[in-house]
One Martini backbone bead per residue (centre of mass of N, CA, C, O) as a GRO file, in nm:
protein
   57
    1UNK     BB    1   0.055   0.062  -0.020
    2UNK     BB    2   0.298   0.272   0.013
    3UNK     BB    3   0.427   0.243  -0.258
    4UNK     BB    4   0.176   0.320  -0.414
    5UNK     BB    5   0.159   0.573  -0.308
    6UNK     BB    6   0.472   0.680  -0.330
    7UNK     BB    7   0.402   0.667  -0.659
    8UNK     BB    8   0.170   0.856  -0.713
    9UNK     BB    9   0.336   1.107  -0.513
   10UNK     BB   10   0.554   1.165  -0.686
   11UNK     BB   11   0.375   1.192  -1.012
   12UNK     BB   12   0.165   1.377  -0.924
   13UNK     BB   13   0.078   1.526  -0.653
   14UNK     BB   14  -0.092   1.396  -0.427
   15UNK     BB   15  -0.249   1.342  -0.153
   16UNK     BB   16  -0.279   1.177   0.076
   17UNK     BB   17  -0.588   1.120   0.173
   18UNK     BB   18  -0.662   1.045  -0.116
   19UNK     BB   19  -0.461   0.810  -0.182
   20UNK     BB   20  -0.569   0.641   0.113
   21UNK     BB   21  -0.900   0.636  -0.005
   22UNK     BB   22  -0.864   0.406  -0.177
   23UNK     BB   23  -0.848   0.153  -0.370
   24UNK     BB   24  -0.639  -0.044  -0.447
   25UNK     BB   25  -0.741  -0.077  -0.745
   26UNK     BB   26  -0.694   0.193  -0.797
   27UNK     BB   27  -0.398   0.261  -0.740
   28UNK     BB   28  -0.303   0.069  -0.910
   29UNK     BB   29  -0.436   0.175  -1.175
   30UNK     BB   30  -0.220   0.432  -1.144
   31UNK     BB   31   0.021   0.295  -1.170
   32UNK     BB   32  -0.003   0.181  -1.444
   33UNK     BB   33  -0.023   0.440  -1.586
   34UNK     BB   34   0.226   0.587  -1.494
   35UNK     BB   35   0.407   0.315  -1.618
   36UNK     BB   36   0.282   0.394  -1.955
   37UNK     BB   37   0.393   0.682  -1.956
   38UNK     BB   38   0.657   0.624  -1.931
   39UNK     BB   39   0.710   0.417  -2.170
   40UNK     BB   40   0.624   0.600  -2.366
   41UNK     BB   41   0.810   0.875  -2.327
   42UNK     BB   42   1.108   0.623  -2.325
   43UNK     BB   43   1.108   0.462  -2.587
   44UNK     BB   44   1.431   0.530  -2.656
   45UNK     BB   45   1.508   0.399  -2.451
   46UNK     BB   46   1.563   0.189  -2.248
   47UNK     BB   47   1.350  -0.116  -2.099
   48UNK     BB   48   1.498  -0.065  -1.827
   49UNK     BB   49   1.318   0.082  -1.599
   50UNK     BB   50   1.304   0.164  -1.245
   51UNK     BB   51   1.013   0.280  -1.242
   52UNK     BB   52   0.882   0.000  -1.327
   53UNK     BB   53   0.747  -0.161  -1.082
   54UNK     BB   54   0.421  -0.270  -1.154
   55UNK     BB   55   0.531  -0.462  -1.432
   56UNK     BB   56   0.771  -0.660  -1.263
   57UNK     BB   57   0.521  -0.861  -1.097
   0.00000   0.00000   0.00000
């Protein structure tokens, strides 16, 4: 749970009280989003993200 707040809270900038009052699977789900935007990003880059944490899993 700590995880996913802290990669939401990282790349979103959303208050802790948003992010903790969610349930797990839109955590998740907002997870897999922003390590998708990450993904589509850095195209031209190695595939190996280091902050693609959710998708290594």
């Amino acid at each position: 749970m700590y995880e996913e707040a802290g990669f939401i809270a990282y790349y979103f900038h959303w208050p802790h009280d948003e992010i903790m009052s969610m349930e797990h699977r839109e955590r998740r789900k907002w997870c897999e989003e922003i390590s998708r935007i990450n993904r589509s990003m850095n195209e031209d880059k190695p595939k190996d993200n280091p902050f693609d944490v959710f998708n290594k899993r």
